[in-house]
RODO-2510 file (C-alpha; in nm, 4 decimals, decimal comma):
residues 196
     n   res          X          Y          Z
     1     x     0,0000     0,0000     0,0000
     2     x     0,1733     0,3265    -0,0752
     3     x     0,2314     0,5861     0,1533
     4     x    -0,0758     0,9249     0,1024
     5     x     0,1278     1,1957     0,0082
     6     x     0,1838     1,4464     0,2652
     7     x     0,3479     1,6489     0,4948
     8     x     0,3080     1,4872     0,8103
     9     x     0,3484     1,0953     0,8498
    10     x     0,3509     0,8671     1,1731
    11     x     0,6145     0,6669     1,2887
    12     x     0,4691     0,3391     1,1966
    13     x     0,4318     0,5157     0,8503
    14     x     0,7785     0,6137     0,8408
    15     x     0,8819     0,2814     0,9577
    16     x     0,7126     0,1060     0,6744
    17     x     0,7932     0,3378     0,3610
    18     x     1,1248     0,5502     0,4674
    19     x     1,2447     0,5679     0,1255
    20     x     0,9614     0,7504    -0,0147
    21     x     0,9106     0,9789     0,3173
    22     x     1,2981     1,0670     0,2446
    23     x     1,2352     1,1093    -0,1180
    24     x     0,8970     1,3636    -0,0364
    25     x     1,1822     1,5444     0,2372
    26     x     1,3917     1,6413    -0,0119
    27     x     1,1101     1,8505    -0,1263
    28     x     0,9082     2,0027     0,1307
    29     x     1,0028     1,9373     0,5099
    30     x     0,7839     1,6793     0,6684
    31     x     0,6685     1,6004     0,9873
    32     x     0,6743     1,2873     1,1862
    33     x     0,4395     1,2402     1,4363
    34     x     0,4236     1,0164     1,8079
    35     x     0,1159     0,9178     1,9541
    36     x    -0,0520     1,1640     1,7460
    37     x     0,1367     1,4538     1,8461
    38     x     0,4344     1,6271     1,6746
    39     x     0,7898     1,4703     1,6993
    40     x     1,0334     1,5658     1,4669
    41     x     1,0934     1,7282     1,1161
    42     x     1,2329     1,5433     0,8368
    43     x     1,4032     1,8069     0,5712
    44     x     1,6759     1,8260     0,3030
    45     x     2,0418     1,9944     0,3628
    46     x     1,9274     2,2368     0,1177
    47     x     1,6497     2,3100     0,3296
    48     x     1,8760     2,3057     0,6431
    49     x     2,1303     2,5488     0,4989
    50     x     1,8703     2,7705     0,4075
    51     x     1,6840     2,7242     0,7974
    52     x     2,0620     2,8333     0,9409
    53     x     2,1568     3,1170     0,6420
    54     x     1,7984     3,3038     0,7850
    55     x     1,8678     3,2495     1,1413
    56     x     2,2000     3,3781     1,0920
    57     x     2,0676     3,7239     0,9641
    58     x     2,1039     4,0375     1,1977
    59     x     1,7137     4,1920     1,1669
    60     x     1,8788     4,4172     1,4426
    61     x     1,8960     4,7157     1,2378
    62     x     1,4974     4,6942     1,1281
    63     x     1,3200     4,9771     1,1347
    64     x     1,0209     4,7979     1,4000
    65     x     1,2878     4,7160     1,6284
    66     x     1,4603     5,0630     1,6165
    67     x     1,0814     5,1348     1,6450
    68     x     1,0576     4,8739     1,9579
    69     x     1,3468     5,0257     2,1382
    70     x     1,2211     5,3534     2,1359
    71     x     0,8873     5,2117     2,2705
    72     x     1,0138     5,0531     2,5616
    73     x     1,1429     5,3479     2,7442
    74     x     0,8514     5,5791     2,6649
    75     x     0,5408     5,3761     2,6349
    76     x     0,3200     5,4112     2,8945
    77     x    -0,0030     5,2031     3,0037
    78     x    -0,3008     5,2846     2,8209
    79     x    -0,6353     5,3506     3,0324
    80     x    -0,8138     5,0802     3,1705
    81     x    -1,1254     5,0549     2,9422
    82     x    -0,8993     5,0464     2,6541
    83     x    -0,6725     4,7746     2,7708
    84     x    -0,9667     4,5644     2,8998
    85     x    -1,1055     4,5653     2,4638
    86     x    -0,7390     4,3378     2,4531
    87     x    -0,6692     3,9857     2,5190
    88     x    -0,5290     3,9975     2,7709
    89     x    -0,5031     3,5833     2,7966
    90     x    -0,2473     3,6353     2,5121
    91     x     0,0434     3,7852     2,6846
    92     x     0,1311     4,0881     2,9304
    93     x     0,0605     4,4204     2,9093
    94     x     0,3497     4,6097     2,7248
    95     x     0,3201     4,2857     2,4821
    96     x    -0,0290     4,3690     2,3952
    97     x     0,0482     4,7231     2,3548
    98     x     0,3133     4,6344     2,1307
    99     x     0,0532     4,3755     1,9042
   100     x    -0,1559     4,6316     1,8877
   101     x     0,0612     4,9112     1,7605
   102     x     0,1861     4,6306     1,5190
   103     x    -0,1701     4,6031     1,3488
   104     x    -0,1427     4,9208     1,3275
   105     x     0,1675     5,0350     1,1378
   106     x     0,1673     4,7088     0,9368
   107     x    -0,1779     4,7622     0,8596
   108     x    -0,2698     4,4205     0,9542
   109     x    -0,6333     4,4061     0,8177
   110     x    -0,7392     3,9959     0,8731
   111     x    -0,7174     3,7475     1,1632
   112     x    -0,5540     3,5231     0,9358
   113     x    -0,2955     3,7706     0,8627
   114     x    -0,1860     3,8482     1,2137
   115     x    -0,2550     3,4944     1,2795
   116     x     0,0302     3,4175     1,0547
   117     x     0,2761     3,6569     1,1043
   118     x     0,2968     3,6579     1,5183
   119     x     0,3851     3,3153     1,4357
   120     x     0,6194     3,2985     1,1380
   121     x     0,7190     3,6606     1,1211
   122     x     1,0749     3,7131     1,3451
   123     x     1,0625     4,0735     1,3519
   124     x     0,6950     4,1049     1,4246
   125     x     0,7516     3,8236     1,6967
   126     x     1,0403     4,0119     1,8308
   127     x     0,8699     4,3464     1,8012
   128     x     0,5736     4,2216     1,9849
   129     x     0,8047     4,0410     2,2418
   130     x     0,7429     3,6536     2,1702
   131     x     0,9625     3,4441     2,2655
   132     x     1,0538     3,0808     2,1370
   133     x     0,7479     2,8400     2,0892
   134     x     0,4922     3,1199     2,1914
   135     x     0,2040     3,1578     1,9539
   136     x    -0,1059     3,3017     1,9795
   137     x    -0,4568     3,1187     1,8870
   138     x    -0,6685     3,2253     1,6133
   139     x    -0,8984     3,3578     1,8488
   140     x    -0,6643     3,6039     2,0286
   141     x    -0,5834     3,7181     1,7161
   142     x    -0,9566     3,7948     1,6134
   143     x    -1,0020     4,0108     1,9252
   144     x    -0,7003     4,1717     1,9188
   145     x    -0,8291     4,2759     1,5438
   146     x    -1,1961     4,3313     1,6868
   147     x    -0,9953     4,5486     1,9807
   148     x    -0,7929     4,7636     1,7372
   149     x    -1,1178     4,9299     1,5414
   150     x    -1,2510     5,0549     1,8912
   151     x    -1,2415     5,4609     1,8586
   152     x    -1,1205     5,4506     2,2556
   153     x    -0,8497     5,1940     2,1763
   154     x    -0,7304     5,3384     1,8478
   155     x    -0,6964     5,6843     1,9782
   156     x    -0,4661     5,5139     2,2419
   157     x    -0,2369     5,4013     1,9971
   158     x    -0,2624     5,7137     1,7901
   159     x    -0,1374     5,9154     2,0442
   160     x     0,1224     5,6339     2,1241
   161     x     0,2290     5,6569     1,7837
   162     x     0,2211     6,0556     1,7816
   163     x     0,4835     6,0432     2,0354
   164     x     0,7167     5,8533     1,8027
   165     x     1,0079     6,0992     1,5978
   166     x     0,8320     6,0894     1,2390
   167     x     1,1125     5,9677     1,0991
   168     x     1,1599     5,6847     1,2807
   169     x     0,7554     5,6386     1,2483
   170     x     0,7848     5,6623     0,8830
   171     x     1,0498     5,4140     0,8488
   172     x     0,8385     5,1163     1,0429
   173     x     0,5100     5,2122     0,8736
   174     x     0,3585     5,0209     0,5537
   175     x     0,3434     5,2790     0,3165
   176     x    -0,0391     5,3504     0,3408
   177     x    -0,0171     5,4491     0,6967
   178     x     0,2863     5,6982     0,6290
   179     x     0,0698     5,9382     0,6427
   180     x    -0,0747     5,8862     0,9946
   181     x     0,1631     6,1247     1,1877
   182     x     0,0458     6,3904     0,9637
   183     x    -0,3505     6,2987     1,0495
   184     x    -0,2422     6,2456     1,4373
   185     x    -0,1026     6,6227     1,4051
   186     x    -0,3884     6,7207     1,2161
   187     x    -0,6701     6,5806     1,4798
   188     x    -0,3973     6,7370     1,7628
   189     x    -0,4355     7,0825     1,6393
   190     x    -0,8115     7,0710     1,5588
   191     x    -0,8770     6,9371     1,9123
   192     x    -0,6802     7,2568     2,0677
   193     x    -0,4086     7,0905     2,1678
   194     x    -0,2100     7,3019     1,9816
   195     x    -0,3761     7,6200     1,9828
   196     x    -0,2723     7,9267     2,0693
***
């Protein structure tokens, strides 16, 4: 009986047909699961050289993380009704400031999306603060989405965000929201916070 083609296999299944789970390896990583959980991956060099030549890269100099540093000595907790619109079973505090923020300047506009890239996305995971084997659920990400169009919460991070050098704020923005610190400034100086 040949072996489904796929991604994941179980040990019994490796076992049995090795050569072919080696032969689909060398093109896609697979796998290998123990008592129905997990185990270990089963990849190509190719694919391993590649895995180390990424984790070898220096994402240091990133605008989000120049962003991030910056953050972390001047943001400040946001009031209590807009912190309590977060998830708050997804991490702590200055982490869910810092996801939020992110769907903001990346202009993060689906679950799926933020879904994807808290999990896969190193600078987004190290802007946000993950750390190794954290991930969020699809649900956290939904309310954290659900959280960031609330007028209360959203004016929390615009002023967050209106406190950053433009510059820097420009740099770590997707290009449609470039123009935010202008429209922060704009809603400052029509609210008289700037008037004379």
């Amino acid at each position: 009986m040949p072996m489904a083609d796929s991604r994941s296999v179980t040990m019994l299944e490796l076992d049995r047909h090795l050569s072919q789970s080696l032969e689909q390896a060398r093109h896609a990583p697979m796998n290998v699961q123990r008592y129905g959980r997990s185990w270990v991956w089963v990849l190509s060099s190719d694919a391993w050289a590649d895995a180390a030549r990424w984790a070898a890269q220096d994402s240091s100099a990133h605008p989000l993380l120049a962003l991030r540093r910056v953050l972390d000595v001047q943001l400040r907790p946001w009031p209590e009704t807009a912190m309590n619109l977060l998830p708050f079973d997804a991490g702590d505090t200055r982490a869910l400031q810092r996801a939020a923020l992110l769907v903001v300047l990346r202009d993060l506009n689906s679950a799926q999306r933020v879904f994807d890239d808290l999990r896969y996305h190193q600078v987004y995971r190290l802007f946000v603060g993950l750390g190794h084997g954290t991930a969020w659920s699809p649900m956290q990400c939904v309310r954290l989405l659900q959280a960031c169009a609330q007028p209360l919460l959203r004016a929390c991070i615009e002023d967050t965000l209106g406190e950053v050098p433009a510059p820097l704020l420009e740099a770590a923005c997707v290009p449609a929201m470039r123009a935010m610190p202008q429209q922060v400034q704009a809603l400052r100086i029509a609210g008289g916070c700037l008037s004379y």
